[in-house]
C-alpha positions in Angstrom: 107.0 81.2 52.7 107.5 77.1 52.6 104.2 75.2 52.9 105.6 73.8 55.9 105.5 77.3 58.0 101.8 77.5 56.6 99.5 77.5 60.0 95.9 76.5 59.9 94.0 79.3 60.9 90.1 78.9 61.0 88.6 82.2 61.3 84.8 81.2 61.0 81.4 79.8 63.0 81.4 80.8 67.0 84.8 82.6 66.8 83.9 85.0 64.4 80.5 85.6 65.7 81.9 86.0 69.2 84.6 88.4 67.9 82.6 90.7 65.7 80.0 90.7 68.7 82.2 91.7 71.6 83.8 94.3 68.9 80.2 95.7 67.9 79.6 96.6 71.8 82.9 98.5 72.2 82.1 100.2 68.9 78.8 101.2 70.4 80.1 102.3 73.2 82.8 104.0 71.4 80.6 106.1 69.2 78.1 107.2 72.8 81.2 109.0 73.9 82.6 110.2 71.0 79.1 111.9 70.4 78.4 112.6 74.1 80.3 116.2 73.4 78.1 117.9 71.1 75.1 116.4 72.6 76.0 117.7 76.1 77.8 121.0 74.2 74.4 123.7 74.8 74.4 122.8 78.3 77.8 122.0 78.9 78.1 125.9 77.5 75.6 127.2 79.7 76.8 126.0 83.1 80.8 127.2 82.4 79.7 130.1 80.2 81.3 129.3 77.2 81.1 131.1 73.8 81.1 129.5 70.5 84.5 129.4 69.4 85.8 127.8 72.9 82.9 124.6 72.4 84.8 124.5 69.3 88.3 124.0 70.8 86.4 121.2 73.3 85.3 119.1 70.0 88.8 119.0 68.8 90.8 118.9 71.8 88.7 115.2 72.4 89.8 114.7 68.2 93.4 115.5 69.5 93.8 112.7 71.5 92.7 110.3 68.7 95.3 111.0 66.5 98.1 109.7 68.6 96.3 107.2 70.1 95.0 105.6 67.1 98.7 105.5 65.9 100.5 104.1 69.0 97.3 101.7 69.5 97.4 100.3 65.7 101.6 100.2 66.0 101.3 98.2 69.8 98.5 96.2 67.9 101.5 94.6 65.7 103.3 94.0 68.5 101.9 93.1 71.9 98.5 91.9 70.4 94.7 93.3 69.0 93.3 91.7 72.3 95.5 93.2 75.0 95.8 97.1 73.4 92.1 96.8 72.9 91.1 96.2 76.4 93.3 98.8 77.8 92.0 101.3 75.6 88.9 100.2 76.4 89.7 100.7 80.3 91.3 104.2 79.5 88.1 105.9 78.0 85.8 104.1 80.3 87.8 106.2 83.5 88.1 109.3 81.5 84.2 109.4 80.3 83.9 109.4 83.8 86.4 111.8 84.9 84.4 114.4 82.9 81.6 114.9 85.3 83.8 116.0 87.8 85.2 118.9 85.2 84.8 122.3 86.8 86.3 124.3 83.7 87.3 124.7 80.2 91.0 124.0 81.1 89.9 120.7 83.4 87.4 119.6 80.5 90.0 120.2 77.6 92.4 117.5 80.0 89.9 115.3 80.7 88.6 115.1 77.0 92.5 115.0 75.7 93.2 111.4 78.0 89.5 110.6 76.9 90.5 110.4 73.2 93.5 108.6 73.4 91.9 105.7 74.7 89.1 105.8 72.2 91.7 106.1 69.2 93.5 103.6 70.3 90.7 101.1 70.4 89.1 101.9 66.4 92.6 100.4 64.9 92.3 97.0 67.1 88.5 96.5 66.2 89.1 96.9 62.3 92.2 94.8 62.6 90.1 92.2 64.7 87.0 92.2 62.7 89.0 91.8 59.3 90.8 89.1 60.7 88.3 86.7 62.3 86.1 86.6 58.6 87.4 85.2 55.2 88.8 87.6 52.7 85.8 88.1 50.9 83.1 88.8 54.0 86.0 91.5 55.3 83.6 94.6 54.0 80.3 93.3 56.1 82.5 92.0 59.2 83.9 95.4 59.6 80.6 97.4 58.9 79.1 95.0 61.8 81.6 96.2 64.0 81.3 100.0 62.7 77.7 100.4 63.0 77.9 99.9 66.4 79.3 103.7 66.2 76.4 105.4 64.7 74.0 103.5 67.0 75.9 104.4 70.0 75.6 107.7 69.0 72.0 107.5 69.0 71.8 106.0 72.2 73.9 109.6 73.6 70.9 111.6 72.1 68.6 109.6 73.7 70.3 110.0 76.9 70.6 113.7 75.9 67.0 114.2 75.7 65.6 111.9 78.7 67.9 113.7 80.9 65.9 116.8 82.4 67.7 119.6 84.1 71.0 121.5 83.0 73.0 119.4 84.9 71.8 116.3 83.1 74.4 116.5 80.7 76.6 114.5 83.0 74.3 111.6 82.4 76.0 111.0 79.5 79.4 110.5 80.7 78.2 108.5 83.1 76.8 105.8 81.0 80.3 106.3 78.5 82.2 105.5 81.4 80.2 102.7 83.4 79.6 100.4 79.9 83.0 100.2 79.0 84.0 99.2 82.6 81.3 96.1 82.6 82.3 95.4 79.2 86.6 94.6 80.3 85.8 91.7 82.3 83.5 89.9 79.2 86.9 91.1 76.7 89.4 89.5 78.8 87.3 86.1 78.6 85.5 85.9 76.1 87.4 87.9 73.3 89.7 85.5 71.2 93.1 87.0 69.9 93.4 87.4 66.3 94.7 83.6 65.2 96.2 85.8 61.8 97.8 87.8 64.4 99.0 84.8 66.5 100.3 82.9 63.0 102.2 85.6 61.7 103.7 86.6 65.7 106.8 85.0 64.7 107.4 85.8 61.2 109.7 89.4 60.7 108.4 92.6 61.0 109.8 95.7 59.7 109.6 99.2 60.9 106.9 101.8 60.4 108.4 102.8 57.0 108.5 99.4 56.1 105.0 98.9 56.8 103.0 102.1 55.1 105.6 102.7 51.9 107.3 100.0 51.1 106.8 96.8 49.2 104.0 98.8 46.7 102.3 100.0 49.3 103.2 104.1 49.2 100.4 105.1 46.7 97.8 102.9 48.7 98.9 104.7 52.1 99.1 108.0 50.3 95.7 107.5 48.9 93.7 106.3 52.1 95.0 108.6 54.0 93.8 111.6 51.0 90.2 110.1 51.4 90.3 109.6 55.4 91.2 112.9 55.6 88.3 114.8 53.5 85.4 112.3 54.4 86.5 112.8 58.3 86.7 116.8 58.2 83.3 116.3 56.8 82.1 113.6 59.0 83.1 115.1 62.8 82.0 118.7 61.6 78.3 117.4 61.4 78.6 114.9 64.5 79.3 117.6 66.7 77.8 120.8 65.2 74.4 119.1 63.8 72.9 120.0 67.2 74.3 123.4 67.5 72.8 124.2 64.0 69.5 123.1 64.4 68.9 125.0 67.2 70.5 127.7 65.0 67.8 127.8 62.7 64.9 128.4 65.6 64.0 124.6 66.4 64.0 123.1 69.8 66.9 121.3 71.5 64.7 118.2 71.5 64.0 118.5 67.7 67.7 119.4 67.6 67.9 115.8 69.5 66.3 114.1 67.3 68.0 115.4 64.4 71.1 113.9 65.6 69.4 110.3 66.6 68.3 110.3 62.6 71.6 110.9 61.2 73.2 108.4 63.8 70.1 106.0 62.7 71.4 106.1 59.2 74.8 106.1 59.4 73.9 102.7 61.6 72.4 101.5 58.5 74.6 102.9 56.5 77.9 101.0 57.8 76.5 97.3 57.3 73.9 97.7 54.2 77.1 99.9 52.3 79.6 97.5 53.1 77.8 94.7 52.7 77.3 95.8 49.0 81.2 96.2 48.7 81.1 92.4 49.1 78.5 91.6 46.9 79.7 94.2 43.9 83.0 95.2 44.0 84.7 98.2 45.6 84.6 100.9 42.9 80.8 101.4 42.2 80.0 101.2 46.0 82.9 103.9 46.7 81.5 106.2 43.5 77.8 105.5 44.4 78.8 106.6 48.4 80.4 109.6 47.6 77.6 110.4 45.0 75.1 110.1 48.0 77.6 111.8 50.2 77.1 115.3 48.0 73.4 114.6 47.6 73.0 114.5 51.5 74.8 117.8 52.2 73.2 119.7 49.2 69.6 118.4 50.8 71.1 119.4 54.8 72.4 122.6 54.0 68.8 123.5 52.1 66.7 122.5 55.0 64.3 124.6 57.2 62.1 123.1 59.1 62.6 120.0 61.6 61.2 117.6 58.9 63.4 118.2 56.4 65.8 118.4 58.8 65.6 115.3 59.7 65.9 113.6 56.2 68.7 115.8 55.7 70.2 114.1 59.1 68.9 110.2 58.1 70.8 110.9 54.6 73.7 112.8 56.2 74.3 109.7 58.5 73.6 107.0 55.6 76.2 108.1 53.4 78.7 109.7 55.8 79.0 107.3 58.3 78.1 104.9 55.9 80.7 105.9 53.6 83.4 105.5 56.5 82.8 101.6 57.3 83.4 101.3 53.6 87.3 103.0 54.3 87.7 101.1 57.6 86.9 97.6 55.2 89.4 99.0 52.6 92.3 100.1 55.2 91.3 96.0 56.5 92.3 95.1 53.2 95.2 97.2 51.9 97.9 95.8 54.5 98.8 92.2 55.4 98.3 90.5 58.9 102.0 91.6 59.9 101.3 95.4 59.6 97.9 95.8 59.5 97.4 97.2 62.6 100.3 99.8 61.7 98.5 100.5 58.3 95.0 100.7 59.8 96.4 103.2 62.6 98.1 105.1 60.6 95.3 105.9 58.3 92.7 106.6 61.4 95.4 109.0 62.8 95.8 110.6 59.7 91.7 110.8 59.8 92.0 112.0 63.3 93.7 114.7 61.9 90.2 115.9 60.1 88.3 114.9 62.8 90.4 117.8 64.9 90.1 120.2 62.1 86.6 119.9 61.2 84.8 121.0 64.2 87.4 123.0 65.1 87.3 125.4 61.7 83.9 125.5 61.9 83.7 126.8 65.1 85.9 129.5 64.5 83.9 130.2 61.4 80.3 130.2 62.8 82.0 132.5 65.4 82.5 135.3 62.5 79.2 135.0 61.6 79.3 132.6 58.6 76.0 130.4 58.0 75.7 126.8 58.8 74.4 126.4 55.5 77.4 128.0 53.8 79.5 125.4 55.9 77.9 122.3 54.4 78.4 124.0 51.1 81.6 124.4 51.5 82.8 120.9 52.2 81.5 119.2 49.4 85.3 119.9 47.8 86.8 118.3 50.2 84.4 115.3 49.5 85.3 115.1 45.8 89.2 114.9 46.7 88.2 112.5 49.2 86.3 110.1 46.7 89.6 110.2 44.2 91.9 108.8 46.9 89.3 106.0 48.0 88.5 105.0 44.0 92.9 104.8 43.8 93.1 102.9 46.7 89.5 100.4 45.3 91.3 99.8 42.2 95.2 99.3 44.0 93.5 96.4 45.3 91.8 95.0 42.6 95.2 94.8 40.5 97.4 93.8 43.8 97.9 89.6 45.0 96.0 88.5 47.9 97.5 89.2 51.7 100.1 86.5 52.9 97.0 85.5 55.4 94.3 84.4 52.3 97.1 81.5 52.2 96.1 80.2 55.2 93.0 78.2 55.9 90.1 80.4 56.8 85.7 80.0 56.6 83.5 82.4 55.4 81.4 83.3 58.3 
């Protein structure tokens, strides 16, 4: 590029601020419906009678719609704009939170749940790409954990709603509140919410096609290697988000203390997403990603040992730390492994391919508690997938340590 085509981009003070804001609300209310499910699940099974193994297929139906929508989302993001896709994603799980308090089935509630998650994958890709592009190159890790811990907190916020709400019907509380916020949230995105200036500097330089963007120019074993490690931490992750509740209540406690199981491991993960990535900043990528993943294992050896509701609950609160923790940490390196031109491409990419766990997970493990296999013996079992998913995140840490800065470092940016 000639120094002449170089455009001034500040991406500091009240824009970032204001961007990383506006994203942490979506996020929250993102993560409300995407826990909403398994919080409503004991009562949502009780009113259409349904056994274990079909609340299984309703977690991963919602997962199913994430995948495609996080890749056509991240793909438009390139495109039309972060701004734009983001708000009608935004719109599109606001209606369909909504939509599923009118549900009368499993059929209608499989629908419903399918639309649901396309507009909430769609919407994860344009908040990372935001977030990364409104801080400098080195605040990238804490902008995006910001944003991300927004999820676990919104999560919280559904089991609290889960356990004010008296009745067996109050399970459509929930959806109500996913699908009102992100209504009264459009109108402040479409004036407050600032495009991506990365986004509008690079608009007119050349983009290539999907290949282009994910395997080409040295970027194969990156892609191959964040999509190994979205993969394993998400099976992982959406298993325990939606059958934490289920298998508390398993093991003789209450729905309430099931309740507030969930709200501790949502608590932490909240923590989780800015104090871990923060530290990414602050002391490189590689011994945050090995010191995660070592706290990852710890967490499900102390979960899957747990009796009572107090230990329980640590089990949850250490679950969530590391877990959700862990995945701000893989959003703030899919930020970083593409430039301004595809990132929205790479980032979507990698959150469908994540999607793809988030389907399985539950999914498998409802089929398996269904034959009478233990929770415990679940938790157990995943910590494998957790050690191939901490080899592809340490490849794609030290790709980026040896690769040159992204095209947008070039142009003139603030820390925030």
């Amino acid at each position: 590029m000639k120094p002449s085509t170089i455009v001034p981009v500040r991406s500091g003070g009240a824009h970032t601020i204001g961007t990383i804001g506006l994203c942490l609300v979506v996020a929250l209310l993102e993560g409300l419906d995407l826990q909403s499910t398994g919080v409503a699940a004991p009562r949502m099974a009780a009113e259409f009678h349904l056994a274990v193994a079909q609340l299984g297929w309703a977690f991963g139906i919602g997962a199913l719609g994430l995948l495609p929508g996080a890749a056509i989302g991240g793909r438009l993001a390139d495109s039309v704009g972060r701004k734009r896709v983001l708000m009608l994603s935004v719109a599109l799980f606001g209606l369909f939170s909504i939509a599923t308090t009118q549900v009368w089935d499993l059929q209608s509630l499989l629908i419903v749940r399918f639309l649901t998650g396309l507009g909430l994958g769609a919407a994860m890709p344009n908040l990372i790409a935001l977030c990364a592009e409104a801080a400098s190159p080195e605040r990238r890790g804490v902008a995006v954990g910001a944003m991300y811990c927004g999820m676990p907190f919104g999560a919280a916020l559904a089991a609290v709603i889960g356990i004010v709400s008296p009745g067996e019907e109050g399970w459509r509380h929930i959806f109500y509140v996913g699908g009102l916020g992100p209504l009264l949230v459009l109108p402040l995105l479409g004036l407050y919410l600032k495009e991506s200036t990365h986004f509008i500097a690079a608009n007119e330089r050349t983009r290539g096609g999907v290949v282009k963007a994910l395997w080409k120019e040295g970027r194969g074993g990156t892609t191959l290697a964040l999509w190994t490690s979205y993969l394993g931490t998400l099976i992982v992750l959406y298993f325990l988000m939606n059958w934490l509740p289920s298998m508390v209540v398993s093991r003789g406690l209450t729905r309430v203390q099931a309740s507030v199981v969930q709200m501790m491991f949502n608590i932490g993960g909240g923590i989780g997403a800015i104090v871990i990535a923060a530290l990414m900043d602050r002391i490189g990528k590689r011994p945050v990603v090995v010191g995660m993943y070592v706290g990852i294992t710890a967490s499900l050896l102390a979960l899957a040992g747990a009796t009572g509701s107090v230990s329980m609950a640590c089990g949850g609160l250490l679950a969530g730390l590391f877990l959700v923790g862990g995945q701000s940490v893989l959003y703030a390196l899919a930020g970083a492994a593409y430039p301004t031109k595809v990132r929205g491409t790479g980032v979507g990419a990698a959150v469908a391919v994540g999607r793809i766990g988030s389907m399985v997970g539950p999914l498998i493990a409802g089929q398996l508690l269904a034959l009478g296999q233990s929770a415990s013996m679940l938790v157990l079992s995943s910590i494998p997938l957790i050690v191939i998913a901490a080899i592809g995140a340490l490849a794609v840490a030290a790709n980026l340590t040896r690769e040159t800065p992204d095209v947008s470092v070039a142009l003139h940016t603030e820390s925030i």
